[in-house]
MIKOL-406473 format. One record per residue (C-alpha): residue number from 0; chain; x, y, z. Coordinates in nm, 4 decimals, always signed. Example, Ala and Ser with C-alpha at 12.3 -4.5 7.8 and 13.67 -1.06 7.14 Angstrom:
2
[0,"A",[+1.2300,-0.4500,+0.7800]]
[1,"A",[+1.3670,-0.1060,+0.7140]]
This chain:
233
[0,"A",[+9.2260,+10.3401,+8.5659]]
[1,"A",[+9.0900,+10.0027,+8.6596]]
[2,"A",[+8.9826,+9.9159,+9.0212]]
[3,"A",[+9.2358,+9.6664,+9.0932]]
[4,"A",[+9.5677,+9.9238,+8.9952]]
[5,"A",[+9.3566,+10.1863,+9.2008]]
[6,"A",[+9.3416,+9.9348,+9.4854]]
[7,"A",[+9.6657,+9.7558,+9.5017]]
[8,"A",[+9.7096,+9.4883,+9.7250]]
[9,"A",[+9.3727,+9.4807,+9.8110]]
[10,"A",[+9.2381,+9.3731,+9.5129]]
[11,"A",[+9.4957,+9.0728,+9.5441]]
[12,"A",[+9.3638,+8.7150,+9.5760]]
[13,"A",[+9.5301,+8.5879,+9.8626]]
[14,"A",[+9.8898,+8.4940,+9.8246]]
[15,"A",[+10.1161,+8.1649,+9.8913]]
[16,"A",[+10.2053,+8.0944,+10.1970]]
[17,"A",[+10.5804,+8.2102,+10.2508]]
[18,"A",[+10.6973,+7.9561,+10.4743]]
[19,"A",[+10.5196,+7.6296,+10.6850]]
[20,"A",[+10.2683,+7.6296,+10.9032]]
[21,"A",[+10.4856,+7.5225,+11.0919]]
[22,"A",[+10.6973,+7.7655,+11.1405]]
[23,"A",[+10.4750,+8.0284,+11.1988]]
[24,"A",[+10.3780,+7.8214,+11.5312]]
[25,"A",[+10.7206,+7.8706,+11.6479]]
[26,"A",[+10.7087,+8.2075,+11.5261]]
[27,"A",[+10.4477,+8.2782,+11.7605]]
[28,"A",[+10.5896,+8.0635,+12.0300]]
[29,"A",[+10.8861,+8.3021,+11.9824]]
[30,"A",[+10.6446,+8.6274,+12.0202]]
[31,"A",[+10.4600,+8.5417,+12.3130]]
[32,"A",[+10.8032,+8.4150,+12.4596]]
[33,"A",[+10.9522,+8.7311,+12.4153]]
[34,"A",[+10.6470,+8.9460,+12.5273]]
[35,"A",[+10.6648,+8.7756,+12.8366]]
[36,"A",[+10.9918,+8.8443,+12.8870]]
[37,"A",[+10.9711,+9.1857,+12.8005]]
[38,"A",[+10.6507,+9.2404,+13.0208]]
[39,"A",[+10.8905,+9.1034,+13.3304]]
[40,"A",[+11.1657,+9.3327,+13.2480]]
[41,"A",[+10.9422,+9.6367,+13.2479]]
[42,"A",[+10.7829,+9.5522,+13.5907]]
[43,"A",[+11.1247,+9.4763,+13.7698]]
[44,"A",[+11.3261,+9.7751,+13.6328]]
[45,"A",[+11.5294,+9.9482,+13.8895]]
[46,"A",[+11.3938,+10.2585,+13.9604]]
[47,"A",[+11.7676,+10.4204,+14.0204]]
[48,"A",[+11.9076,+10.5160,+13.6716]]
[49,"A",[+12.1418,+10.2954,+13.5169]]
[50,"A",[+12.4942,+10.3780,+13.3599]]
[51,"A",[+12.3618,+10.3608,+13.0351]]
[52,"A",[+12.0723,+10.2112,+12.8073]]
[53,"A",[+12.3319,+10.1372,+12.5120]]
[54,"A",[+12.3796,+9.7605,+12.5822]]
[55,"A",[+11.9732,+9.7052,+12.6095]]
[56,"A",[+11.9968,+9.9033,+12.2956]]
[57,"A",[+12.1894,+9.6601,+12.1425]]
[58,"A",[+12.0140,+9.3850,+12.2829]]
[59,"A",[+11.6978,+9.5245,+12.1218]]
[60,"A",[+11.8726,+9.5201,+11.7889]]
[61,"A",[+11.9820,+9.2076,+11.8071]]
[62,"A",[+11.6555,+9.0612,+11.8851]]
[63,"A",[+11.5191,+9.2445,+11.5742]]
[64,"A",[+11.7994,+9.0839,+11.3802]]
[65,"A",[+11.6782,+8.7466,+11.5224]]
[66,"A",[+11.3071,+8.7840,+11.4177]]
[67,"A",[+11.4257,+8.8927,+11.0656]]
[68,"A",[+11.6695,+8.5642,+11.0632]]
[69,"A",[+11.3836,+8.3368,+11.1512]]
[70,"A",[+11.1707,+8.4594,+10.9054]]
[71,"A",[+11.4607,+8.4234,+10.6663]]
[72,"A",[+11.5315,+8.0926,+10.7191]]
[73,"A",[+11.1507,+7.9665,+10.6939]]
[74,"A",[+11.1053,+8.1647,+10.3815]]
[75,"A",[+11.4376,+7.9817,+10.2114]]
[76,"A",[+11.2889,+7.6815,+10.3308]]
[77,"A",[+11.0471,+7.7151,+10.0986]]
[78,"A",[+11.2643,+7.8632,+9.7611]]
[79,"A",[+11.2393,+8.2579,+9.8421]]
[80,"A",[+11.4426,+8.5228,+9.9718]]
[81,"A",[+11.3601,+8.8195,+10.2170]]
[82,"A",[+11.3440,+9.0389,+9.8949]]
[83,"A",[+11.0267,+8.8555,+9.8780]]
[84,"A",[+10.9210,+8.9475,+10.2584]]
[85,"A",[+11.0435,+9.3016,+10.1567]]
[86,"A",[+10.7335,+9.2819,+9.8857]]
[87,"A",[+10.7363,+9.5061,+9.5416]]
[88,"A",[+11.0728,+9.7208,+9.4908]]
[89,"A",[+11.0803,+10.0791,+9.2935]]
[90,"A",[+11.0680,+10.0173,+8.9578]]
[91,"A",[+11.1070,+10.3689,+8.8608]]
[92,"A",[+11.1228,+10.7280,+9.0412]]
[93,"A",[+10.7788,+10.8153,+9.0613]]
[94,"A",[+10.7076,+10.4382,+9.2686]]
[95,"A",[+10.9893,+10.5501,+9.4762]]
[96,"A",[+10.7945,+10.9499,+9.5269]]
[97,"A",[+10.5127,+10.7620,+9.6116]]
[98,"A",[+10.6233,+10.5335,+9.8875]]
[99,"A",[+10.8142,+10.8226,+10.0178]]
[100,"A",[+10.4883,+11.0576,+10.0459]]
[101,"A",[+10.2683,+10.7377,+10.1435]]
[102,"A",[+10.5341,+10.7106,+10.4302]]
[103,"A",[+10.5133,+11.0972,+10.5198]]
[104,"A",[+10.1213,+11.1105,+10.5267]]
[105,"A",[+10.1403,+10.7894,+10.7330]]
[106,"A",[+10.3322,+10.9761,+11.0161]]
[107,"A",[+10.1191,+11.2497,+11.0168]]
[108,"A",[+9.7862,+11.0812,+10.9847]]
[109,"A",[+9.9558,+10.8736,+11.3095]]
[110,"A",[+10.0747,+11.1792,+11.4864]]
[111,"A",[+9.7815,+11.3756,+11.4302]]
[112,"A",[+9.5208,+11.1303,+11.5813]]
[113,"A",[+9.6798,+11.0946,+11.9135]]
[114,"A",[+9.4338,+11.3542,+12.0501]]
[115,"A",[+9.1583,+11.1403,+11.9327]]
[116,"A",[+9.2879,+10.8373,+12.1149]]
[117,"A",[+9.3249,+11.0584,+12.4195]]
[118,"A",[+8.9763,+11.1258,+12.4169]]
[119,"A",[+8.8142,+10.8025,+12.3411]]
[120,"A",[+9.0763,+10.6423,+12.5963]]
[121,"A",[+9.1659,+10.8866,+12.8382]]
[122,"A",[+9.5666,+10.9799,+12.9532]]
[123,"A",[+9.7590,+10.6900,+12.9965]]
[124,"A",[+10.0824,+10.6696,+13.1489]]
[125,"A",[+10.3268,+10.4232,+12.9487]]
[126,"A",[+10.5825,+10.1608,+13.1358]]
[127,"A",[+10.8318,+10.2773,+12.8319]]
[128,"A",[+11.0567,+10.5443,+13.0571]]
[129,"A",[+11.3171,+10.3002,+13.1296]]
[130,"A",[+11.3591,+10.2745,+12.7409]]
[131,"A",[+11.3732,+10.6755,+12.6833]]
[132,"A",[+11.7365,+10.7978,+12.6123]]
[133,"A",[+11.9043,+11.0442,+12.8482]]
[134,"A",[+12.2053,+11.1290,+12.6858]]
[135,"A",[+12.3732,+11.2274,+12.3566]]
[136,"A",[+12.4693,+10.8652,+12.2566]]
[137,"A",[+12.1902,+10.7057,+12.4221]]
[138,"A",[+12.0173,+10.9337,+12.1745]]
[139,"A",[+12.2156,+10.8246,+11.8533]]
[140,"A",[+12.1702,+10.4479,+11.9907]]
[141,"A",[+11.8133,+10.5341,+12.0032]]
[142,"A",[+11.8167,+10.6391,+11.6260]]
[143,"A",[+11.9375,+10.2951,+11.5930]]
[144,"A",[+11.7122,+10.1084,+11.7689]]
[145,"A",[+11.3954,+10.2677,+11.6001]]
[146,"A",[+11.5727,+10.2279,+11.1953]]
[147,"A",[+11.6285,+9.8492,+11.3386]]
[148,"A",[+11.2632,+9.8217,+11.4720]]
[149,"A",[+11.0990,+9.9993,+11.1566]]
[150,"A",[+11.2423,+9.7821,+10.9171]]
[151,"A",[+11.2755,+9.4252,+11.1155]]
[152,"A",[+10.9193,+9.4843,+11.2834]]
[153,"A",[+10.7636,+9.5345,+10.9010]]
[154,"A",[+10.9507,+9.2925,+10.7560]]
[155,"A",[+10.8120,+9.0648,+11.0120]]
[156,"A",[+10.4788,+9.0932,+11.1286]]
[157,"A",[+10.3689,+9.2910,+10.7667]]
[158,"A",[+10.6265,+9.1223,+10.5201]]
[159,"A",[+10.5769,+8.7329,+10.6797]]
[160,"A",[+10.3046,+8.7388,+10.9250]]
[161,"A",[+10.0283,+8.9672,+10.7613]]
[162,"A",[+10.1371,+8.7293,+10.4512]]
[163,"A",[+10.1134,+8.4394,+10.6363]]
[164,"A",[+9.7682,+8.4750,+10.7641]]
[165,"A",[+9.6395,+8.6572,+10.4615]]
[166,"A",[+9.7006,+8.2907,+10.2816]]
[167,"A",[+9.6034,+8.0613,+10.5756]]
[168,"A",[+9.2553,+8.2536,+10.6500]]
[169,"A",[+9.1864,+8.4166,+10.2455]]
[170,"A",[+9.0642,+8.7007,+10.4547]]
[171,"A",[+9.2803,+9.0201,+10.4352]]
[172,"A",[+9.0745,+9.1746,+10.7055]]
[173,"A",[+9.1231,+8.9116,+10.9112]]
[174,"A",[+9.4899,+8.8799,+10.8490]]
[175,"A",[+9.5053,+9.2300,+10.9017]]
[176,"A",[+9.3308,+9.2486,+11.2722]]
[177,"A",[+9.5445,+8.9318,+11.3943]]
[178,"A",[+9.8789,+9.0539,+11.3018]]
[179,"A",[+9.7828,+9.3937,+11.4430]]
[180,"A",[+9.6916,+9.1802,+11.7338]]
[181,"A",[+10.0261,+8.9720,+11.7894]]
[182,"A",[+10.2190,+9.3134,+11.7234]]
[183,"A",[+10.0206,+9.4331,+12.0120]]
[184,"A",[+10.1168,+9.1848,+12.2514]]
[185,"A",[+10.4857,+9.2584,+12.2079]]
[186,"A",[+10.3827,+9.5773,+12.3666]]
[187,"A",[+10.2086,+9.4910,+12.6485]]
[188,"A",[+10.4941,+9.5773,+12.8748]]
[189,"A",[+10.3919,+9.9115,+12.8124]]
[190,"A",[+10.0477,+9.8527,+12.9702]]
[191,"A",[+9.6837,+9.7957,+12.7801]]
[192,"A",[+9.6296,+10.1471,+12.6926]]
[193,"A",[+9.9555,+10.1927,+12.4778]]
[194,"A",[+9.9203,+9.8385,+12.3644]]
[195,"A",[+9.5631,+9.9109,+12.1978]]
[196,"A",[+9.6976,+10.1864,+12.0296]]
[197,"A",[+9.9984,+9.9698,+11.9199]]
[198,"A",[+9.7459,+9.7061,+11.7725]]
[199,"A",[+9.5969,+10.0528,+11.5962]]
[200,"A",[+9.9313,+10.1495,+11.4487]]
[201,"A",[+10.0186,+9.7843,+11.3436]]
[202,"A",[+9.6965,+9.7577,+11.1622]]
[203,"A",[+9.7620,+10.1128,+10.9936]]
[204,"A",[+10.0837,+9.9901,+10.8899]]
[205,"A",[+9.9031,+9.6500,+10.7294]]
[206,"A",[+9.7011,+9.8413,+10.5234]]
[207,"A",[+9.9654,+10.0148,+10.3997]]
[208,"A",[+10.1687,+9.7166,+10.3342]]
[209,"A",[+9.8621,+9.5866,+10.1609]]
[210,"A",[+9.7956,+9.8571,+9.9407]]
[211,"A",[+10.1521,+9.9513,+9.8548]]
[212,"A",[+10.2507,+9.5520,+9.8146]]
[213,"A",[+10.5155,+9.6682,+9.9714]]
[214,"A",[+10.6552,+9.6979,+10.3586]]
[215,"A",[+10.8995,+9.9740,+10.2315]]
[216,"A",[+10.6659,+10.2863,+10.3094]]
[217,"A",[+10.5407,+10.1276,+10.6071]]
[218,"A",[+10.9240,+10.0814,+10.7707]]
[219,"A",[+10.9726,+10.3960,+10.6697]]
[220,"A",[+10.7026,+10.5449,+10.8804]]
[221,"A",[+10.7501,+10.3103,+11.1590]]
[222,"A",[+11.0976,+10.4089,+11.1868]]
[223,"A",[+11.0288,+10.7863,+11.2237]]
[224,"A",[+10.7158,+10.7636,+11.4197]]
[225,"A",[+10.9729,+10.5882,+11.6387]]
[226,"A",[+11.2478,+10.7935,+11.6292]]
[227,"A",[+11.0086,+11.1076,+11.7462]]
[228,"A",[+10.8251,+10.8765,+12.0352]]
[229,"A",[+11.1970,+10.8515,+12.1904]]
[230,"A",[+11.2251,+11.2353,+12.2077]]
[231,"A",[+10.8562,+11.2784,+12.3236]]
[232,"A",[+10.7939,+11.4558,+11.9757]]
Protein backbone atom coordinates (compact mmCIF):
# COMPACT_ATOMS: atom_id res chain seq x y z
CA UNK A 1 0.00 0.00 0.00
CA UNK A 2 1.54 3.27 -1.04
CA UNK A 3 1.98 6.22 1.42
CA UNK A 4 -0.33 8.55 -0.12
CA UNK A 5 -3.67 5.83 -0.04
CA UNK A 6 -2.32 5.10 3.60
CA UNK A 7 -2.43 8.84 4.26
CA UNK A 8 -5.41 10.25 2.56
CA UNK A 9 -5.96 13.72 2.53
CA UNK A 10 -2.84 14.42 3.90
CA UNK A 11 -0.82 13.45 1.28
CA UNK A 12 -3.04 15.92 -0.90
CA UNK A 13 -1.40 18.96 -2.54
CA UNK A 14 -3.43 21.69 -1.51
CA UNK A 15 -6.75 22.08 -3.18
CA UNK A 16 -8.69 25.01 -5.19
CA UNK A 17 -10.07 27.43 -3.49
CA UNK A 18 -13.97 26.75 -3.22
CA UNK A 19 -15.24 30.09 -3.33
CA UNK A 20 -13.54 34.01 -3.32
CA UNK A 21 -11.51 35.44 -1.10
CA UNK A 22 -13.87 37.38 -0.81
CA UNK A 23 -16.31 35.72 0.57
CA UNK A 24 -14.57 34.08 3.12
CA UNK A 25 -14.02 37.80 4.60
CA UNK A 26 -17.64 38.03 5.02
CA UNK A 27 -17.69 34.64 6.17
CA UNK A 28 -15.68 35.62 8.97
CA UNK A 29 -17.33 38.93 9.39
CA UNK A 30 -20.41 36.68 9.82
CA UNK A 31 -18.51 34.43 12.63
CA UNK A 32 -17.18 36.97 14.75
CA UNK A 33 -20.66 38.78 14.32
CA UNK A 34 -22.39 35.98 15.58
CA UNK A 35 -19.89 35.08 18.42
CA UNK A 36 -20.46 38.33 19.70
CA UNK A 37 -23.83 38.01 19.76
CA UNK A 38 -23.86 34.80 21.23
CA UNK A 39 -21.23 35.83 23.96
CA UNK A 40 -24.00 38.75 24.94
CA UNK A 41 -26.79 36.36 25.10
CA UNK A 42 -24.97 34.05 27.45
CA UNK A 43 -23.98 36.88 29.90
CA UNK A 44 -27.57 38.49 30.03
CA UNK A 45 -29.62 35.24 30.36
CA UNK A 46 -32.30 35.41 32.91
CA UNK A 47 -31.48 33.46 35.64
CA UNK A 48 -35.42 32.45 36.25
CA UNK A 49 -36.22 29.50 33.87
CA UNK A 50 -37.94 30.20 30.82
CA UNK A 51 -41.17 28.47 29.34
CA UNK A 52 -39.23 26.63 27.06
CA UNK A 53 -35.79 26.48 25.07
CA UNK A 54 -37.66 25.15 21.79
CA UNK A 55 -37.82 28.53 19.92
CA UNK A 56 -33.85 29.25 20.70
CA UNK A 57 -33.71 25.74 19.47
CA UNK A 58 -35.00 26.64 16.39
CA UNK A 59 -33.24 29.72 16.17
CA UNK A 60 -30.01 27.72 16.51
CA UNK A 61 -31.07 25.64 13.56
CA UNK A 62 -31.80 28.17 11.55
CA UNK A 63 -28.60 29.90 11.98
CA UNK A 64 -26.89 26.57 11.04
CA UNK A 65 -29.05 26.55 7.96
CA UNK A 66 -27.75 30.11 7.25
CA UNK A 67 -23.98 29.27 7.52
CA UNK A 68 -24.58 26.20 5.24
CA UNK A 69 -26.56 28.69 2.67
CA UNK A 70 -23.68 31.11 2.59
CA UNK A 71 -21.28 28.68 1.95
CA UNK A 72 -23.60 27.40 -0.74
CA UNK A 73 -24.00 30.30 -2.51
CA UNK A 74 -20.10 31.24 -2.62
CA UNK A 75 -19.28 27.76 -3.68
CA UNK A 76 -21.97 28.04 -6.84
CA UNK A 77 -20.41 31.18 -7.42
CA UNK A 78 -17.64 29.55 -8.44
CA UNK A 79 -19.27 26.23 -10.59
CA UNK A 80 -19.65 23.65 -7.51
CA UNK A 81 -22.19 22.32 -5.37
CA UNK A 82 -22.21 21.53 -1.51
CA UNK A 83 -21.68 17.82 -2.59
CA UNK A 84 -18.35 19.25 -3.12
CA UNK A 85 -18.16 20.92 0.57
CA UNK A 86 -19.57 17.47 1.68
CA UNK A 87 -16.00 16.04 0.20
CA UNK A 88 -15.63 12.15 -1.06
CA UNK A 89 -19.06 10.05 -0.89
CA UNK A 90 -19.17 6.02 -0.22
CA UNK A 91 -18.32 4.42 -3.12
CA UNK A 92 -18.93 1.05 -1.81
CA UNK A 93 -19.85 -0.65 1.72
CA UNK A 94 -16.64 -1.11 3.18
CA UNK A 95 -15.91 3.15 2.61
CA UNK A 96 -19.18 3.48 4.24
CA UNK A 97 -17.85 0.72 7.50
CA UNK A 98 -15.05 2.80 7.63
CA UNK A 99 -16.40 6.27 8.09
CA UNK A 100 -18.85 4.76 10.41
CA UNK A 101 -16.00 3.18 12.79
CA UNK A 102 -13.67 6.36 12.08
CA UNK A 103 -16.79 8.27 13.49
CA UNK A 104 -17.21 5.80 16.58
CA UNK A 105 -13.42 5.86 17.59
CA UNK A 106 -13.63 9.65 17.16
CA UNK A 107 -16.27 9.88 20.02
CA UNK A 108 -14.51 7.81 22.17
CA UNK A 109 -11.01 9.03 21.65
CA UNK A 110 -13.05 12.62 22.47
CA UNK A 111 -14.91 11.28 25.41
CA UNK A 112 -12.17 9.48 26.84
CA UNK A 113 -9.64 12.42 27.08
CA UNK A 114 -11.79 14.71 29.03
CA UNK A 115 -9.96 13.60 32.20
CA UNK A 116 -6.80 14.63 30.62
CA UNK A 117 -8.06 18.09 29.87
CA UNK A 118 -9.27 18.24 33.45
CA UNK A 119 -5.95 17.79 34.63
CA UNK A 120 -3.85 19.91 32.44
CA UNK A 121 -6.71 22.67 32.82
CA UNK A 122 -8.33 22.23 35.94
CA UNK A 123 -12.57 22.09 36.49
CA UNK A 124 -14.19 24.58 34.62
CA UNK A 125 -17.61 25.59 34.92
CA UNK A 126 -19.31 26.21 31.35
CA UNK A 127 -21.86 29.35 30.60
CA UNK A 128 -23.84 26.48 28.44
CA UNK A 129 -26.78 25.71 31.28
CA UNK A 130 -29.17 28.00 29.75
CA UNK A 131 -28.79 25.78 26.55
CA UNK A 132 -29.29 22.27 28.52
CA UNK A 133 -32.83 20.77 27.91
CA UNK A 134 -35.21 20.25 30.83
CA UNK A 135 -37.93 18.49 29.44
CA UNK A 136 -39.04 15.63 27.16
CA UNK A 137 -39.36 17.82 23.98
CA UNK A 138 -36.77 20.18 24.89
CA UNK A 139 -34.88 16.91 24.78
CA UNK A 140 -36.06 15.71 21.23
CA UNK A 141 -35.44 19.53 20.08
CA UNK A 142 -32.09 19.04 21.50
CA UNK A 143 -31.52 15.87 19.27
CA UNK A 144 -32.23 18.33 16.65
CA UNK A 145 -30.15 20.95 17.36
CA UNK A 146 -26.93 18.75 17.75
CA UNK A 147 -27.82 16.50 14.04
CA UNK A 148 -28.20 20.34 12.69
CA UNK A 149 -24.87 21.49 14.36
CA UNK A 150 -22.87 18.19 13.41
CA UNK A 151 -23.54 18.36 9.94
CA UNK A 152 -23.83 22.38 9.20
CA UNK A 153 -20.76 23.07 11.64
CA UNK A 154 -18.56 20.35 9.39
CA UNK A 155 -19.82 21.29 6.39
CA UNK A 156 -18.70 24.70 7.26
CA UNK A 157 -15.71 25.30 9.07
CA UNK A 158 -14.17 21.54 7.77
CA UNK A 159 -16.00 21.26 4.29
CA UNK A 160 -15.38 25.31 3.24
CA UNK A 161 -13.21 26.87 5.75
CA UNK A 162 -10.46 24.14 6.52
CA UNK A 163 -10.65 24.05 2.46
CA UNK A 164 -10.43 27.48 2.16
CA UNK A 165 -7.36 28.09 4.12
CA UNK A 166 -5.73 24.83 3.22
CA UNK A 167 -5.55 26.57 -0.52
CA UNK A 168 -4.91 30.22 0.54
CA UNK A 169 -1.88 29.27 3.05
CA UNK A 170 -0.62 25.51 1.13
CA UNK A 171 -0.17 24.61 4.73
CA UNK A 172 -2.61 21.92 6.04
CA UNK A 173 -1.31 22.45 9.50
CA UNK A 174 -1.87 25.77 9.35
CA UNK A 175 -5.29 25.53 7.86
CA UNK A 176 -5.95 23.11 10.36
CA UNK A 177 -4.99 25.31 13.68
CA UNK A 178 -6.94 28.49 12.20
CA UNK A 179 -10.16 26.86 11.49
CA UNK A 180 -9.89 25.10 14.85
CA UNK A 181 -9.32 28.60 15.96
CA UNK A 182 -12.44 30.48 14.37
CA UNK A 183 -14.59 27.34 15.51
CA UNK A 184 -13.36 28.25 18.88
CA UNK A 185 -14.47 31.65 18.97
CA UNK A 186 -18.06 30.70 18.26
CA UNK A 187 -17.74 29.21 21.64
CA UNK A 188 -16.49 31.69 23.65
CA UNK A 189 -19.81 32.33 25.26
CA UNK A 190 -19.09 29.35 27.05
CA UNK A 191 -15.97 30.89 28.66
CA UNK A 192 -11.99 30.27 27.69
CA UNK A 193 -11.70 26.99 29.29
CA UNK A 194 -14.52 25.20 27.20
CA UNK A 195 -13.54 27.28 24.26
CA UNK A 196 -9.82 25.79 24.24
CA UNK A 197 -11.13 22.55 24.33
CA UNK A 198 -13.59 23.48 21.50
CA UNK A 199 -10.54 24.70 19.34
CA UNK A 200 -9.15 20.94 20.45
CA UNK A 201 -12.23 19.16 19.17
CA UNK A 202 -12.45 21.35 15.95
CA UNK A 203 -8.93 20.53 15.13
CA UNK A 204 -9.66 16.68 15.87
CA UNK A 205 -12.45 16.90 13.61
CA UNK A 206 -9.98 18.63 10.72
CA UNK A 207 -7.84 15.91 10.77
CA UNK A 208 -10.38 13.71 10.30
CA UNK A 209 -11.88 15.58 7.52
CA UNK A 210 -8.41 15.61 6.10
CA UNK A 211 -7.65 12.14 6.23
CA UNK A 212 -11.06 10.77 5.35
CA UNK A 213 -11.48 13.62 2.39
CA UNK A 214 -14.50 13.61 3.69
CA UNK A 215 -16.64 15.73 6.50
CA UNK A 216 -19.10 12.71 6.67
CA UNK A 217 -17.34 10.81 9.69
CA UNK A 218 -16.51 13.94 11.27
CA UNK A 219 -20.51 15.20 11.37
CA UNK A 220 -21.16 12.10 12.41
CA UNK A 221 -19.11 12.31 15.53
CA UNK A 222 -19.84 15.87 16.11
CA UNK A 223 -23.39 15.17 16.14
CA UNK A 224 -23.23 12.46 18.88
CA UNK A 225 -20.54 13.94 20.93
CA UNK A 226 -23.26 16.60 20.95
CA UNK A 227 -26.16 14.85 21.51
CA UNK A 228 -24.42 13.18 24.85
CA UNK A 229 -22.93 16.84 26.05
CA UNK A 230 -26.82 17.89 26.25
CA UNK A 231 -27.58 14.98 28.66
CA UNK A 232 -24.26 15.47 30.63
CA UNK A 233 -23.19 11.94 29.20
Amino acid sequence: MSWRKLAGGFADAPPPPLASVRHLRRFLYISVGIAVGMLLQARNASPAPVASKIPFYFMLIAVEAFFVWFVTMGVKARGRRLLDVVGRRWPNLVDAGTDIVVAAGTVAFLKFSKPILFYFLGRWASNTGFLLPKSFPESIAWIAVSLAAGFCEEAVYRGYLQRQLWSLTKSLPLALALQAMIFACGHIYQGWKPALVTAIYGLIFGLVAAWRRSIIPGAIAHAVVDILGGFRL
